[in-house]
Structures are given as structure tokens and as C-alpha cells.
OpenMM code with the backbone's topology and positions (N, CA, C; nanometers):
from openmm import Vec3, app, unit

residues = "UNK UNK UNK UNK UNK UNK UNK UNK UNK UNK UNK UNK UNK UNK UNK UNK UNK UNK UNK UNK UNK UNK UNK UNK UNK UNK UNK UNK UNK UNK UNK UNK UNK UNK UNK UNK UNK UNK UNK UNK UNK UNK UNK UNK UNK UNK UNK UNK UNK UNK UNK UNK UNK UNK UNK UNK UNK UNK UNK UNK UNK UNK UNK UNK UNK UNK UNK UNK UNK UNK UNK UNK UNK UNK UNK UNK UNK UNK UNK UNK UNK UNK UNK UNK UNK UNK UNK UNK UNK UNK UNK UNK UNK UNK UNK UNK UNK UNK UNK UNK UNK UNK UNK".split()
positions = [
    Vec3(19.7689, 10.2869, 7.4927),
    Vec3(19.7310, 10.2871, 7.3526),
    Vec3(19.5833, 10.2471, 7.3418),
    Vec3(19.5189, 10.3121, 7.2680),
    Vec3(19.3718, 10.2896, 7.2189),
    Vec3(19.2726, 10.1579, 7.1986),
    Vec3(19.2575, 10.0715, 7.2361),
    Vec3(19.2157, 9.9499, 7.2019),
    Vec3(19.2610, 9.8654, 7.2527),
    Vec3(19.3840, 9.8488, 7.3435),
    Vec3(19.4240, 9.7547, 7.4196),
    Vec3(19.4052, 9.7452, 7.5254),
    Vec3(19.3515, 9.6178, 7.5961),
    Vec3(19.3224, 9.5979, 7.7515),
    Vec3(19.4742, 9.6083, 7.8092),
    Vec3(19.4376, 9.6510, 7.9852),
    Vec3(19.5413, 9.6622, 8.0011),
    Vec3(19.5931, 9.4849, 8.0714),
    Vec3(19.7368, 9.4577, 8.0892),
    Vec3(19.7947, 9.3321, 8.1206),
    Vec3(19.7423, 9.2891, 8.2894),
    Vec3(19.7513, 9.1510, 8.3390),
    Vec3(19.7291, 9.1555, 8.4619),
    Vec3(19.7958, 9.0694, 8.4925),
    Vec3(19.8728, 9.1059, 8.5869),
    Vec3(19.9635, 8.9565, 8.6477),
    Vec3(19.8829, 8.9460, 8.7837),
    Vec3(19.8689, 8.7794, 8.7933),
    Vec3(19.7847, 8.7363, 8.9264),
    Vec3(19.8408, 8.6547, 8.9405),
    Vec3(19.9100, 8.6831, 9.0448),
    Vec3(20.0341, 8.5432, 9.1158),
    Vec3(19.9606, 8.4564, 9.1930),
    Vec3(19.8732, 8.5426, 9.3239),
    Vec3(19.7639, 8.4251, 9.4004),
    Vec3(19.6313, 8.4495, 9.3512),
    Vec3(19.5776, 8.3826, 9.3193),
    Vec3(19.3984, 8.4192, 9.2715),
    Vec3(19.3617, 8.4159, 9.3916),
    Vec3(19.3610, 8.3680, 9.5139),
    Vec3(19.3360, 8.3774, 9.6612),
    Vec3(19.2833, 8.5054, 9.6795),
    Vec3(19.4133, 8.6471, 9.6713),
    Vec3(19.4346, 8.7637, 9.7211),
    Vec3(19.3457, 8.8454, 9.6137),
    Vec3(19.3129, 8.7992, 9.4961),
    Vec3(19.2701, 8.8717, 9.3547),
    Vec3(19.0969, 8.9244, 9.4430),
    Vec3(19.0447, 9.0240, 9.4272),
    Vec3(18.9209, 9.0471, 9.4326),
    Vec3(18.8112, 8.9778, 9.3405),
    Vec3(18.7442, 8.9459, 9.4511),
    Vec3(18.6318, 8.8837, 9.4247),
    Vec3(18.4499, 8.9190, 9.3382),
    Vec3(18.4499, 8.8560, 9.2622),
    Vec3(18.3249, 8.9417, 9.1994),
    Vec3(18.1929, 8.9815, 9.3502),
    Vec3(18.1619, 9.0339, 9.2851),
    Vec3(18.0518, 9.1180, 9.4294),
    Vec3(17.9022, 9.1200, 9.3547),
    Vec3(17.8591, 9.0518, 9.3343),
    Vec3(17.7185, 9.0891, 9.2405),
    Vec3(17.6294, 9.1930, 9.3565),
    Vec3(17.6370, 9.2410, 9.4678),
    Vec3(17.5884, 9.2831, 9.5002),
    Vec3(17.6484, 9.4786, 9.5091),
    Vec3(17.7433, 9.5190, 9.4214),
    Vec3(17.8499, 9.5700, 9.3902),
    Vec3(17.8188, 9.6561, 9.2610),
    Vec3(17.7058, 9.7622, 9.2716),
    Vec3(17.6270, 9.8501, 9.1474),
    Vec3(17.7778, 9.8826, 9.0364),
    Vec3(17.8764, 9.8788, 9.1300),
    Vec3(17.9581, 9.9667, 9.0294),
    Vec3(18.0501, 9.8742, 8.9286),
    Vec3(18.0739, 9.7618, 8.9564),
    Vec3(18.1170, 9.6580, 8.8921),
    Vec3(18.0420, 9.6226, 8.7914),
    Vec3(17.8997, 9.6966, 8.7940),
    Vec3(17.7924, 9.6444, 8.6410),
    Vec3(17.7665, 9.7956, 8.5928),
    Vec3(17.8448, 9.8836, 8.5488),
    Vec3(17.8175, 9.9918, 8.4930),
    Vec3(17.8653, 9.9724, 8.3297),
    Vec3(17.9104, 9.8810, 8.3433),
    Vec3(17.9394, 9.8386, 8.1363),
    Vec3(17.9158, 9.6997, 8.1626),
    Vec3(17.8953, 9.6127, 8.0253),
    Vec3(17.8607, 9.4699, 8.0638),
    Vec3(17.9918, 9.3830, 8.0954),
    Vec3(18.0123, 9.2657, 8.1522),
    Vec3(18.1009, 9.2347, 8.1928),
    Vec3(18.1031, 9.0891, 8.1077),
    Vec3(18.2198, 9.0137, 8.1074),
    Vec3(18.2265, 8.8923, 8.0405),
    Vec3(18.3196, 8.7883, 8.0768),
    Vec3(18.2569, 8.6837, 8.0801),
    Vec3(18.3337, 8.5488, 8.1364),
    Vec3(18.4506, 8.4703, 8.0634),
    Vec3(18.5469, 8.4226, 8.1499),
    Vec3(18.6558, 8.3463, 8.0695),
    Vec3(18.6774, 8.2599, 8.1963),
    Vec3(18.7798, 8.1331, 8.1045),
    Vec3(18.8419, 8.0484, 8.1764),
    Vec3(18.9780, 8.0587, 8.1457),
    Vec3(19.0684, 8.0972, 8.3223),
    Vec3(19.1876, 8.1149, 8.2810),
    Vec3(19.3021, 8.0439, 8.4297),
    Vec3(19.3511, 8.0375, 8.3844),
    Vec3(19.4664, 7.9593, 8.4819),
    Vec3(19.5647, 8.0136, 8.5465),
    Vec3(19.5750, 8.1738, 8.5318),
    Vec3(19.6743, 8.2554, 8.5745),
    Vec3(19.7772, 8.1811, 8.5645),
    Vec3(19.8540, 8.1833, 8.4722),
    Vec3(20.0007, 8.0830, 8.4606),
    Vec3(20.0382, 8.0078, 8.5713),
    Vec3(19.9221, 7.8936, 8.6734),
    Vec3(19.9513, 7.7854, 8.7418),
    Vec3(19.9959, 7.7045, 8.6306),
    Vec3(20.0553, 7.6092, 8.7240),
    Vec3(20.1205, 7.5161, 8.6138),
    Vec3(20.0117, 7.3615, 8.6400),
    Vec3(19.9081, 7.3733, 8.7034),
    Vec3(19.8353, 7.2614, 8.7206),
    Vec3(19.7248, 7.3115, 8.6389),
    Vec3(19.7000, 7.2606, 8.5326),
    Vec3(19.5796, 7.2479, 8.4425),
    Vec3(19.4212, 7.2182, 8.4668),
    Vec3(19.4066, 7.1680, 8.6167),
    Vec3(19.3121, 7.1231, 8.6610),
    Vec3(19.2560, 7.2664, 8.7400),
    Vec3(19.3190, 7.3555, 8.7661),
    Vec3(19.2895, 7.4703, 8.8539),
    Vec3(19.2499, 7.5555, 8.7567),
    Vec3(19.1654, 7.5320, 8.6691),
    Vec3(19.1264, 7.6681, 8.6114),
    Vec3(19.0384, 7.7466, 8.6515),
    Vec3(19.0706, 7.8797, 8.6681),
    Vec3(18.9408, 7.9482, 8.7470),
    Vec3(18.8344, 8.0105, 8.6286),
    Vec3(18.7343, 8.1177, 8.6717),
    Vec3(18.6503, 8.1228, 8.5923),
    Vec3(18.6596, 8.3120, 8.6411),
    Vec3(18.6896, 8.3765, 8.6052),
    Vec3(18.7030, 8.5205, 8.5601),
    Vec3(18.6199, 8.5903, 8.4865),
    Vec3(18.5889, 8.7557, 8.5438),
    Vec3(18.5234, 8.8198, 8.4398),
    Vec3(18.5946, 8.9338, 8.4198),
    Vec3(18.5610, 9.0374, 8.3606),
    Vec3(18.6419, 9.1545, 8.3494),
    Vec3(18.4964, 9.2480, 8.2486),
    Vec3(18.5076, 9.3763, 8.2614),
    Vec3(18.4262, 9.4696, 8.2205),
    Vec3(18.4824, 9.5078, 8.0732),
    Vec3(18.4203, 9.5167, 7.9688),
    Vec3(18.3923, 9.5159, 7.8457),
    Vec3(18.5174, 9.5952, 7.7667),
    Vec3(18.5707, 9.6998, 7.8715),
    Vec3(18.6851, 9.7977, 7.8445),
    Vec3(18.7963, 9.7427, 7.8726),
    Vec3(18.8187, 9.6060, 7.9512),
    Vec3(18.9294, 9.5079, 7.9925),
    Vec3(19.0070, 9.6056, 8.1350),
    Vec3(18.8677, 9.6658, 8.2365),
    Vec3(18.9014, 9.6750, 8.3927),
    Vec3(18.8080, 9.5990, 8.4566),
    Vec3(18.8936, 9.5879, 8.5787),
    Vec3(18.7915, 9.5350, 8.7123),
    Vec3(18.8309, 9.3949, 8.6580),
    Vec3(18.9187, 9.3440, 8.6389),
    Vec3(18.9528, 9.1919, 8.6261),
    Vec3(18.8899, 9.1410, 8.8166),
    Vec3(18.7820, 9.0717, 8.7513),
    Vec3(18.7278, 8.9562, 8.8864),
    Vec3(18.7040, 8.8207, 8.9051),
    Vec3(18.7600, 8.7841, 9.0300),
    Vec3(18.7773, 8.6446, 9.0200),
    Vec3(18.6557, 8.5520, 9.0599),
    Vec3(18.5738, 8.4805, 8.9771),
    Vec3(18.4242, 8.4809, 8.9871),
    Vec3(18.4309, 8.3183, 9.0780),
    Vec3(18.4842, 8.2186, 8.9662),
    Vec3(18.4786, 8.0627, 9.0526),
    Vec3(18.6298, 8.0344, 9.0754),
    Vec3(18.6709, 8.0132, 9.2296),
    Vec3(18.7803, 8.0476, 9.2710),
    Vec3(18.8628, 7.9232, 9.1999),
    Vec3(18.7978, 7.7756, 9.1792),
    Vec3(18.8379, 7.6588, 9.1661),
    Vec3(18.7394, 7.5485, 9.0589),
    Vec3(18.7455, 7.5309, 8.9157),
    Vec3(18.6870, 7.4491, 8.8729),
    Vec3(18.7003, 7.3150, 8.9115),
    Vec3(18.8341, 7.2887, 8.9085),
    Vec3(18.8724, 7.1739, 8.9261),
    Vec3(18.8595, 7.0173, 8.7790),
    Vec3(18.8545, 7.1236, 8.6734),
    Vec3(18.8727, 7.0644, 8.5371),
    Vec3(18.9811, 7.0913, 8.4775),
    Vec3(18.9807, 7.0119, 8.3538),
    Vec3(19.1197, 7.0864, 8.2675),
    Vec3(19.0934, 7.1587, 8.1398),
    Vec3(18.9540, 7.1704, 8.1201),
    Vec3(18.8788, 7.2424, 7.9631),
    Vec3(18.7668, 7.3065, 8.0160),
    Vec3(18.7328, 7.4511, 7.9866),
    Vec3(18.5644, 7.4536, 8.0021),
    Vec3(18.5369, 7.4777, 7.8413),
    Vec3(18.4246, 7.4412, 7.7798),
    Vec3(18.4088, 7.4768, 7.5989),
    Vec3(18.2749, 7.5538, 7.6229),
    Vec3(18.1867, 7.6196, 7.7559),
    Vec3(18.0664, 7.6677, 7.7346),
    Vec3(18.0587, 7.7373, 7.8718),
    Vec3(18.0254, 7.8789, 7.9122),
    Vec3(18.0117, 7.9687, 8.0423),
    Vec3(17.8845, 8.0196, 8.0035),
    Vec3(17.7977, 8.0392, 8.1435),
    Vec3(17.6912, 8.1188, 8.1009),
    Vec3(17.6711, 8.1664, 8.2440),
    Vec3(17.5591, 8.3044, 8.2139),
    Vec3(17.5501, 8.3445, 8.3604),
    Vec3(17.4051, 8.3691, 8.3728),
    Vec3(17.3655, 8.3589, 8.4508),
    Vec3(17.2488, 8.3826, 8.4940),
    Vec3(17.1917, 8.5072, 8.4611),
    Vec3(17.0799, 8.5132, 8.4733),
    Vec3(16.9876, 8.6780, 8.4254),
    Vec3(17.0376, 8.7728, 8.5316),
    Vec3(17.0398, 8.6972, 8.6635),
    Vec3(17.0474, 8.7644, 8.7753),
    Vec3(17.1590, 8.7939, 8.8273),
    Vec3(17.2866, 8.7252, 8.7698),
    Vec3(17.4326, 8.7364, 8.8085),
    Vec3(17.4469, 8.6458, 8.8950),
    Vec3(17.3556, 8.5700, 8.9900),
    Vec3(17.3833, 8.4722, 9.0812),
    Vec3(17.4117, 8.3562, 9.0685),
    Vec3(17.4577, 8.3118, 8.9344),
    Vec3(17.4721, 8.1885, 8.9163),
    Vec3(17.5412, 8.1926, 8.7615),
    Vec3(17.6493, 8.0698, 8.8032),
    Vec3(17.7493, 8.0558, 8.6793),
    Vec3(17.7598, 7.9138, 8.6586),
    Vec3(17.7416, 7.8914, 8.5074),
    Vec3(17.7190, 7.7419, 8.4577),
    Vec3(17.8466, 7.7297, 8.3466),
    Vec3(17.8862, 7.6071, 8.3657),
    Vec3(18.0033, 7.5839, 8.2845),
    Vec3(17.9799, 7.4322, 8.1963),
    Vec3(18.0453, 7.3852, 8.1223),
    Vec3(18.0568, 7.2638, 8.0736),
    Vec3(18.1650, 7.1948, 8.0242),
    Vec3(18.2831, 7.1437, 8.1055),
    Vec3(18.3667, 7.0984, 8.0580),
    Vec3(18.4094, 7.0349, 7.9154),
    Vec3(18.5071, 6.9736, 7.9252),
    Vec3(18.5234, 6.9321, 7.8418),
    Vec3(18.4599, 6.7458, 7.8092),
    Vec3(18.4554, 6.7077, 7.9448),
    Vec3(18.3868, 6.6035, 7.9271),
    Vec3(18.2616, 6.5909, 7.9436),
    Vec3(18.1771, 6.7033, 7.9410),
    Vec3(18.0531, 6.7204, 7.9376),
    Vec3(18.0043, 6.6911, 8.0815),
    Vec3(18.0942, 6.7162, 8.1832),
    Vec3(18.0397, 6.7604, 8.2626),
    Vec3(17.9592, 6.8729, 8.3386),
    Vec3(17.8641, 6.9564, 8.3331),
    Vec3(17.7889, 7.0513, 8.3781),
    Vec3(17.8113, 7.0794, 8.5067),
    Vec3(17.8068, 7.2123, 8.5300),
    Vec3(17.8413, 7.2667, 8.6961),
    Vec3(17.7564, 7.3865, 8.7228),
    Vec3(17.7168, 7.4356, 8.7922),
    Vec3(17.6336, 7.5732, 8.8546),
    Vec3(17.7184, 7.6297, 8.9782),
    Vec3(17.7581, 7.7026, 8.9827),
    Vec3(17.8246, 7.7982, 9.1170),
    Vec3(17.7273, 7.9070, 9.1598),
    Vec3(17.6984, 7.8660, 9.2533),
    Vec3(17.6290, 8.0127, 9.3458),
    Vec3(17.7224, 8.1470, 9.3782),
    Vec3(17.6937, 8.2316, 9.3568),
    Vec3(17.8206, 8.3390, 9.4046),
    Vec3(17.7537, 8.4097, 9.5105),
    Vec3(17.6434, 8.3550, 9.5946),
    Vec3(17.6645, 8.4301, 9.6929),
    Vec3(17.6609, 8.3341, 9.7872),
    Vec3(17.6527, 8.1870, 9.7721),
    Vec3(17.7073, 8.1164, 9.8892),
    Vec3(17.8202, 8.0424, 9.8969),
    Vec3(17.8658, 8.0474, 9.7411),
    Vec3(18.0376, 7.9688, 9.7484),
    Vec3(18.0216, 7.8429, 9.6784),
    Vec3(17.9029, 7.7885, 9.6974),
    Vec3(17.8851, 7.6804, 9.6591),
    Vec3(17.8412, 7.5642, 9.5092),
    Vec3(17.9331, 7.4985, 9.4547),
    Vec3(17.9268, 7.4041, 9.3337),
    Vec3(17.8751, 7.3100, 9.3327),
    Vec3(17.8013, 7.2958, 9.2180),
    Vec3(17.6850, 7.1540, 9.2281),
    Vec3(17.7475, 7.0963, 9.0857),
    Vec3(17.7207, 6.9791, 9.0574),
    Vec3(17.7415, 6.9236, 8.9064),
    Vec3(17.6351, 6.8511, 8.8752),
] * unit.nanometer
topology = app.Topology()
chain = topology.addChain("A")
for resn in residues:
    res = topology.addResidue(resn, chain)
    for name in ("N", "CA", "C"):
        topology.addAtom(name, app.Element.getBySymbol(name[0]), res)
């Protein structure tokens, strides 16, 4: 039907594909960030997801926040970097091409 994304069940975010910023075809419409938990039942595991504007290419961007709220996502000009802000005002930066979280 016309206007609806399609559904995604993600049992392991492990196995889910990974965003690729180096990956031309994954940026052919703009893409957009969320925080979502794939129905884990631990609240602290929220990951950080994007998906392309038409609701394909669901990608799994920060494998592990390790919070229980984000209230602010932003991405870099360059795609290489993802900033979040919890709920307790904690601030974070993820590199996506070395894996690595700073706060």
C-alpha cells in the first residue's frame, strides 16, 4: 500500500547489516536516524538505526548505546560520526569507521 514503510523484524541486531558510509548506494535518497530497541527486553541496549527516506535499507548504525533514553541524534556532514544525548545529558560521538565511542 502507498505510503507505508515496510515492517522489520530484527531478532539479532548482531546479524542485521551494518551501515557502510563508504557504500554510494545506501545514500541515493537521504537517510534518517532513530533510537530503537528491536523488542529486547533490556532498556539499556538501545541501538541507534537509520533507514532511507522511503522506509528501505533498515541499517544498524551504533550497535550498543548502552542508555535507556536518547532525546537528540545528529550526524555528521560527512556521515562519519554520530552524536547522541541521553537522557541524562550525557553526550556520546561514535566513529563508524572505527567502532569506536567516546562520551
Amino acid at each position: 500500500m502507498p505510503g507505508q514503510f515496510p515492517k522489520y523484524y530484527v531478532f539479532n541486531s548482531d546479524e542485521w547489516p551494518k551501515e557502510d558510509i563508504n557504500d554510494a548506494s545506501s545514500y541515493d535518497l537521504p537517510r534518517f536516524q532513530f533510537a530503537w530497541d528491536n523488542d529486547d527486553d533490556d532498556r539499556v541496549k538501545l541501538k541507534i538505526w537509520s533507514m532511507k527516506t522511503d522506509g528501505t535499507d533498515l541499517r544498524l548504525v551504533v550497535p550498543d548505546t548502552k542508555v535507556d533514553g536518547i532525546v537528540l541524534i545528529r550526524r555528521s556532514p560527512n556521515l562519519r560520526y554520530v552524536a547522541w544525548i541521553d537522557r541524562g545529558t550525557g553526550k556520546y560521538v561514535y566513529d563508524l569507521q572505527t567502532g569506536v565511542k567516546t562520551r
